[in-house]
MIVOPA-232607 format. One record per residue (C-alpha): x, y, z; residue in one letter. Coordinates in pm, 1 decimal. Example, Ala and Ser with C-alpha at 12.3 -4.5 7.8 and 13.67 -1.06 7.14 Angstrom:
1230.0:-450.0:780.0:a
1367.0:-106.0:714.0:s
This chain:
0.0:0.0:0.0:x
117.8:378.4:-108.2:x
229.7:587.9:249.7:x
34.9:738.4:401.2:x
183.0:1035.5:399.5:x
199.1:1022.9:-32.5:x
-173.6:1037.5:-95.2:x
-255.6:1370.1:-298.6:x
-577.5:1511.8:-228.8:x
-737.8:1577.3:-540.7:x
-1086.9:1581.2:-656.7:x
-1178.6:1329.1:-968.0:x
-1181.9:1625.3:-1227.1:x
-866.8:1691.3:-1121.1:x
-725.2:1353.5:-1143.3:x
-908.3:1320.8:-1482.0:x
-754.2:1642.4:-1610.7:x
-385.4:1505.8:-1485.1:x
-443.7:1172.0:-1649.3:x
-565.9:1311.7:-1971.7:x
-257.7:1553.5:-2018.4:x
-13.8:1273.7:-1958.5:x
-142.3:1038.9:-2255.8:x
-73.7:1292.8:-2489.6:x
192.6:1247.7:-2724.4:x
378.8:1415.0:-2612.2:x
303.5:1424.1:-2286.3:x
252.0:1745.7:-2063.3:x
365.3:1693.7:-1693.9:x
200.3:1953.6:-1468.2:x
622.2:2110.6:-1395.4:x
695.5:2076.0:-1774.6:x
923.0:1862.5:-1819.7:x
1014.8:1594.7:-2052.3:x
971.6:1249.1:-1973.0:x
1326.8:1151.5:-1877.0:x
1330.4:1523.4:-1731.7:x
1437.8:1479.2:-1361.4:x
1374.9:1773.1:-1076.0:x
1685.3:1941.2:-1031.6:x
1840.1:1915.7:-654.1:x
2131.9:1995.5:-420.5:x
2388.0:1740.5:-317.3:x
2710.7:1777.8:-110.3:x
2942.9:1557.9:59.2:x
3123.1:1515.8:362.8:x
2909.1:1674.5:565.9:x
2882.1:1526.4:907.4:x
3229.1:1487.8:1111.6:x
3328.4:1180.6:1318.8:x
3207.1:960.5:992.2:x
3362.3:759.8:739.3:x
3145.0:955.8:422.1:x
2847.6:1134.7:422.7:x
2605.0:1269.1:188.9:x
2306.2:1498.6:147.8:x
2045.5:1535.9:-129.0:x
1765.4:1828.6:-91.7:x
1461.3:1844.8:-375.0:x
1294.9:2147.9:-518.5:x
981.1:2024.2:-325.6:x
1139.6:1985.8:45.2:x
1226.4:1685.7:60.9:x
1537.3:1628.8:207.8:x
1799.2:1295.2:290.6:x
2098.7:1282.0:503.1:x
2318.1:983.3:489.3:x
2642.4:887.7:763.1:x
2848.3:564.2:679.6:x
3012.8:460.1:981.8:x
3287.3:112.5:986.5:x
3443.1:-40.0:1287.4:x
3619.3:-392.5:1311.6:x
3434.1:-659.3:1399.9:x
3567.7:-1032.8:1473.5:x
3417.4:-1287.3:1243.1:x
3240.9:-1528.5:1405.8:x
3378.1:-1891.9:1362.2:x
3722.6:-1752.3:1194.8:x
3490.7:-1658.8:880.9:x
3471.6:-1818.7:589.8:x
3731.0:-2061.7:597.3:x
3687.0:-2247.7:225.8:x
3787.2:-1849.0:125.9:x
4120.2:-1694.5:139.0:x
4350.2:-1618.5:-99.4:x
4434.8:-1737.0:-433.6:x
4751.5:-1858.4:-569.0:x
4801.4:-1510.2:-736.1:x
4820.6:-1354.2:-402.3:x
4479.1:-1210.3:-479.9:x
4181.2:-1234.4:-222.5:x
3893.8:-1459.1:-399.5:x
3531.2:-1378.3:-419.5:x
3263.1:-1462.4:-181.6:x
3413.5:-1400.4:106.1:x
3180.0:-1163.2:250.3:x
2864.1:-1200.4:379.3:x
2543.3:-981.8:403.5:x
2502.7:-938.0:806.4:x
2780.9:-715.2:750.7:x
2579.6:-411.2:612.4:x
2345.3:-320.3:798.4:x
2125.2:3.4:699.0:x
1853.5:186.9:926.6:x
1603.2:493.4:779.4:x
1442.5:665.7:1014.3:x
1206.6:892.2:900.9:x
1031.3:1160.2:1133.8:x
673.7:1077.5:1311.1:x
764.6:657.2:1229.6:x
872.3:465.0:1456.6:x
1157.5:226.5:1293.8:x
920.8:-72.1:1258.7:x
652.3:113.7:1106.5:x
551.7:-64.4:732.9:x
731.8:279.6:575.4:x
1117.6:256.8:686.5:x
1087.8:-82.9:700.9:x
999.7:-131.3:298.2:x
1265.3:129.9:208.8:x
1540.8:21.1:422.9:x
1457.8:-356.8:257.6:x
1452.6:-222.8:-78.8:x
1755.9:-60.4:-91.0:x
1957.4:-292.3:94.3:x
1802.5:-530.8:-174.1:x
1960.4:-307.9:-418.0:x
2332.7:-239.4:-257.0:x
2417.6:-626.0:-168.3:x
2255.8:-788.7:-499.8:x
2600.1:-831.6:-672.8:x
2803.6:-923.2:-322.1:x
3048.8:-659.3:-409.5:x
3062.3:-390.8:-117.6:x
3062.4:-721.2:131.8:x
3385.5:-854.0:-35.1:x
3552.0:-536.4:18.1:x
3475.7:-551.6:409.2:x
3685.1:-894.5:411.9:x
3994.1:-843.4:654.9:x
4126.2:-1162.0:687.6:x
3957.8:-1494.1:814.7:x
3958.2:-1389.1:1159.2:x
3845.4:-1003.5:1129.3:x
3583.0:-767.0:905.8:x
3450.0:-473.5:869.4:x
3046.3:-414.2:992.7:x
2920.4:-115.4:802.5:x
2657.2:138.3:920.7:x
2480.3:280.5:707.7:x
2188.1:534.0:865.1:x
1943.8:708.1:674.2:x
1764.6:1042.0:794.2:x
1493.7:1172.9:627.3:x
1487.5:1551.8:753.6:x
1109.7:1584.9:595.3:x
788.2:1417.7:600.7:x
797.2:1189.7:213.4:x
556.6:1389.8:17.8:x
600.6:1106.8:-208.9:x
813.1:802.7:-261.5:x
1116.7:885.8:-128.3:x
1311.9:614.9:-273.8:x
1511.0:802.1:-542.5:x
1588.4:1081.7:-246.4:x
1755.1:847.0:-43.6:x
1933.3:609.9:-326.4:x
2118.5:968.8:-450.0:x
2191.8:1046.5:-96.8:x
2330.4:671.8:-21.8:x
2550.7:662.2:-335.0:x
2717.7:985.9:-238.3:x
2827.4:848.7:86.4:x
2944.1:551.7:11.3:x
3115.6:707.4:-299.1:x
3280.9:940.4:-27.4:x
3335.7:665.3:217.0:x
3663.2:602.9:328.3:x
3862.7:309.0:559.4:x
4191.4:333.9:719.4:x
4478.2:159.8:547.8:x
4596.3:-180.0:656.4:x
4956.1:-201.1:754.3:x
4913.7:-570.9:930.6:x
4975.6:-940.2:634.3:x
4813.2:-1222.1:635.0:x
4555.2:-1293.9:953.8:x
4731.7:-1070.1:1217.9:x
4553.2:-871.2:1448.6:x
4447.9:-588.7:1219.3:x
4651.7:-267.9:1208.7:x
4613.6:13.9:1034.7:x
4784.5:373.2:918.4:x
4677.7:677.7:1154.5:x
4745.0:920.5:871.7:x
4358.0:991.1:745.8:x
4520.0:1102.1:420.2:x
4695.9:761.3:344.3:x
4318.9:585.1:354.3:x
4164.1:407.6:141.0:x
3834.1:479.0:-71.3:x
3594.1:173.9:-5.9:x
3502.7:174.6:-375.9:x
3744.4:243.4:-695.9:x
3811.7:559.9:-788.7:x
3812.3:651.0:-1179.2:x
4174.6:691.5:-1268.2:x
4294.2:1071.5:-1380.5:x
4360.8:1101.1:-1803.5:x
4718.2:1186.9:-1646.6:x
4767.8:897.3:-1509.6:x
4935.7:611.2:-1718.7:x
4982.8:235.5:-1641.4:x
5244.2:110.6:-1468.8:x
5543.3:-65.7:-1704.2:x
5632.8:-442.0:-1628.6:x
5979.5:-472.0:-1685.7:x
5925.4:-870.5:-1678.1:x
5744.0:-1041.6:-1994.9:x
5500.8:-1246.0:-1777.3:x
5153.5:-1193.2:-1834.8:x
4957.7:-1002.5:-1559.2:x
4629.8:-1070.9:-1501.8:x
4396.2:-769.7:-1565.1:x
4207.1:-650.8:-1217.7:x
3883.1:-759.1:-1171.7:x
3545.3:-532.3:-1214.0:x
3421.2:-333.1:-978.5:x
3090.2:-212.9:-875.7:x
2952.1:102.9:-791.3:x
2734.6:192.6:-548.0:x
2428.8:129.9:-624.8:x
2084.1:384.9:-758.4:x
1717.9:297.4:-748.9:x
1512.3:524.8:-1040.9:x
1116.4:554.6:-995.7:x
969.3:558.7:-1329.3:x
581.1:538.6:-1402.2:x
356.1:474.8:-1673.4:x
80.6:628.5:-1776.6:x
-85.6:457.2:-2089.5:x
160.6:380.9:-2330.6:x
402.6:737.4:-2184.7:x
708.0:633.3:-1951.1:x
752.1:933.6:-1678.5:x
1062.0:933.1:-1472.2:x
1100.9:1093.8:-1130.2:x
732.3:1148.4:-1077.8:x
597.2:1417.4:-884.0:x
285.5:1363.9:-660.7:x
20.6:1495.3:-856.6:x
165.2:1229.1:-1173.3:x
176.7:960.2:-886.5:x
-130.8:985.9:-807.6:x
-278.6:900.8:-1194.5:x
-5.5:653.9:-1256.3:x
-109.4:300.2:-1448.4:x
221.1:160.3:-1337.4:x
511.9:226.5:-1066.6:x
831.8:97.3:-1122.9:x
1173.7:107.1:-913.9:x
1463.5:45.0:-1109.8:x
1809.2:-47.6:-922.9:x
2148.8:-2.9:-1109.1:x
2457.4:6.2:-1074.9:x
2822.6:75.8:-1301.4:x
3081.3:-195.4:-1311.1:x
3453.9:0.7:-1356.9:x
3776.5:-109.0:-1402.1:x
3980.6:-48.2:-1094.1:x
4272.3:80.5:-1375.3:x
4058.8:249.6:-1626.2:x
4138.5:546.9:-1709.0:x
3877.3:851.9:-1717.1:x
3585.9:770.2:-1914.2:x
3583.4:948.6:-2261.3:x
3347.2:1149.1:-2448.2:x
3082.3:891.0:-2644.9:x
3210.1:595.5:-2452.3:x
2928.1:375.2:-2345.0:x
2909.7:304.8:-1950.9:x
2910.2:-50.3:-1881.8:x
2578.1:-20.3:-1684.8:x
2415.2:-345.9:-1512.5:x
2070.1:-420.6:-1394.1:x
2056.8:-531.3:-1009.2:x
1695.1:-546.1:-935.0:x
1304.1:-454.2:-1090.8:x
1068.3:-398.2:-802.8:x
706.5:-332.4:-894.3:x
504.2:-60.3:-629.1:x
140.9:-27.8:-587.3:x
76.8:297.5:-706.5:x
-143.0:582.6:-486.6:x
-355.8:596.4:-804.9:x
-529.8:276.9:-676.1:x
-654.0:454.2:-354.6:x
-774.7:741.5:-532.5:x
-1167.3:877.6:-515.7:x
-1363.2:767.4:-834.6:x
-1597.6:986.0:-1014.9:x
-1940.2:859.2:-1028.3:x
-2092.7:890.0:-1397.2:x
-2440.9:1039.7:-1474.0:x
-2514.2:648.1:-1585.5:x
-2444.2:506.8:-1305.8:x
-2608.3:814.8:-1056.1:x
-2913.4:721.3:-962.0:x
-3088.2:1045.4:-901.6:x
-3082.0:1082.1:-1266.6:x
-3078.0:758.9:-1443.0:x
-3452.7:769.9:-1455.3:x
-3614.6:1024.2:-1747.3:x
-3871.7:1263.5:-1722.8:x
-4141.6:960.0:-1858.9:x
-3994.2:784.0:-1590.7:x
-3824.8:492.9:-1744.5:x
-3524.2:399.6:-1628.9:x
-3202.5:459.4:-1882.6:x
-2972.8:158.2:-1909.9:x
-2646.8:236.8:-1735.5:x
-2350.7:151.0:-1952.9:x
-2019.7:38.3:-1736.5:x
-1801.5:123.6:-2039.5:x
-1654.1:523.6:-1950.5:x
-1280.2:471.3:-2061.9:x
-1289.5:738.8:-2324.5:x
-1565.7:952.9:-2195.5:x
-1351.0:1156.4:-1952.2:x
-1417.7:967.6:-1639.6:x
-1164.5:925.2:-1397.4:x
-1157.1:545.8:-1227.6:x
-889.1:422.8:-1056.1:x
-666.7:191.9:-1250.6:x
-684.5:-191.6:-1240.3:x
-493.2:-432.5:-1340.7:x
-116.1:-559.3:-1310.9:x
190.1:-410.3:-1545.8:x
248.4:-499.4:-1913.4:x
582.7:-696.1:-1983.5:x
615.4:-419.6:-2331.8:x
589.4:-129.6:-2096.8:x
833.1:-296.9:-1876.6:x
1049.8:-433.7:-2089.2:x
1048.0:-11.5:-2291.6:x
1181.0:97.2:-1886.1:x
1430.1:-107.0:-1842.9:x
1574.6:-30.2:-2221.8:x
1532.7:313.8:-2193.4:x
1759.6:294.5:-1840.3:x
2062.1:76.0:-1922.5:x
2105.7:161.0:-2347.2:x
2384.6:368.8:-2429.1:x
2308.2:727.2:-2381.1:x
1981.5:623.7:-2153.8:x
1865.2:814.3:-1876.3:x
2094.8:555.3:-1650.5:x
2378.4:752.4:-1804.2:x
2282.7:1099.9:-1772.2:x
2171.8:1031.3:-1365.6:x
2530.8:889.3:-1335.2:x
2696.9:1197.5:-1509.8:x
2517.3:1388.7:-1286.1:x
2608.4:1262.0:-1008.1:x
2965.9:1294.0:-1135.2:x
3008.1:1635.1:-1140.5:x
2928.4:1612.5:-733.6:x
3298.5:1636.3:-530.6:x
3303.2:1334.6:-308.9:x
3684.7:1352.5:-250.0:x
């Protein structure tokens, strides 16, 4: 069910009005913007001291997200995962990780933490952030010591609509400006690590500088390119009304929505790569498709003269036949019915293809400092 808190209140003209702009090709969103338009916002890192990375995102409506990513050491219980270590390259292997060591709290204000609200969010973006096993890998100490990460959501506002997208943005800012403290201790030691903040760590790749070049093997044997590497992840709300695909809805275009969609994605990088180029396609992947019942299905219906019984009968008095059928008279009813696999199938091509709105929210993003 929508929150609570998300539920516009609109009269069925109004609704009707709403829906009827948005089918038209193309369509006319009440803020005028294009369909892959998104609402422009402020973002900034590093905000809150005494914490690993931070991140805040503020929309034009109000809404606003702050994000702290805290890590401490934490002794694996039973020595960890023992079939894991290290490979013959030197190289830790995959796997090693497990999901118990994220764990990510949203609290938003007026909730309490077990309400049905923070709940859903916190499960759908933790859904999102350990679907590839990635960011749990890179917690791995050795096989007797990890990292637990904290991640803790505050949502400064009451949601005047899904805030999913809100906090995803403000979660892949922190964790982009996340950092840990080098280790100076081998093999399964006690961990130790540098004091000098400076000489830390980022706890996911950075995009190498067009400055810097690859390092020269003076030795002819073969080197085994790094492995990919994830970044954090974002979750897109995208809607559908008819056969138009809306992203970032507001919550007047919620509220006459046919389908709601949350889209989770993420970019794989090469830990050596050097700065992506103009026209080069990101190598974006699909983590997760999560379908939302939309407010739309809560909404008031209008009641048409057919069916109103104070004037179904005519002045003779015989009664008029009521005819159920009102889809393309103008009457608003709320919409039934589950989501088309073409309509889904358009979404997800429109957010992964090469110069798709996946791109342009991640180029966005980009131009945010998180060092």
């Amino acid at each position: 069910m929508p929150p609570p808190l998300t539920h516009p209140l609109l009269s069925p003209p109004e609704l009707s009005y709403t829906h009827a702009s948005l089918l038209l090709t193309p369509p006319i969103r009440p803020d005028a913007r294009t369909p892959t338009q998104f609402r422009p916002l402020v973002a900034e890192t590093n905000i809150l001291p005494g914490t690993n990375g931070s991140g805040r995102i503020c929309f034009p409506d109000g809404n606003e997200a702050v994000v702290g990513v805290k890590a401490e050491v934490e002794r694996s219980l039973g020595g960890g995962r023992q079939a894991w270590g290290m490979g013959d390259d030197g190289e830790q292997e995959e796997g090693r990780g497990e999901n118990a060591w994220v764990e990510l709290t949203i609290e938003i204000p007026g909730l309490r933490d077990d309400d049905a609200l923070p709940v859903f969010l916190a499960a759908m973006l933790n859904e999102a952030l350990l679907a590839s096993g990635d960011l749990v890998d890179r917690l791995w100490i050795n096989q007797r010591w990890h990292w637990k990460l904290y991640v803790d959501i505050l949502l400064l506002s009451l949601p005047l609509s899904y805030p999913i997208p809100l906090l995803s943005l403000a979660t892949h800012l922190a964790l982009l400006s996340a950092r840990l403290p080098r280790l100076i201790s081998e093999a399964d030691e006690d961990p130790l690590f540098d004091n000098d903040w400076e000489a830390s760590v980022y706890l996911y790749p950075r995009r190498a500088s067009k400055a810097s070049k690859p390092a020269k093997n003076p030795t002819k044997k073969q080197v085994t390119p790094p492995k990919p590497r994830e970044q954090p992840p974002i979750t897109l709300l995208v809607i559908a009304v008819g056969e138009n695909i809306l992203f970032d809805p507001s919550r007047e275009e919620l509220a006459v929505a046919d389908l709601l969609l949350a889209v989770s994605i993420s970019e794989v990088i090469d830990d050596t790569s050097t700065e992506l180029q103009p026209n080069t396609p990101r190598n974006i992947r699909l983590l997760s498709l999560r379908t939302i019942d939309p407010p739309s299905r809560i909404t008031p219906p209008c009641v048409p003269d057919a069916l109103n019984t104070a004037i179904t009968t005519t002045a003779t008095g015989e009664s008029k036949t009521a005819d159920t059928d009102h889809s393309d008279d103008g009457i608003w009813t709320p919409p039934k019915g589950g989501a088309k696999r073409r309509i889904v199938g358009r979404i997800v091509e429109m957010v992964v293809e090469y110069g798709g709105v996946g791109e342009e929210v991640l180029e966005g993003l980009e131009g945010v400092d998180v060092g």
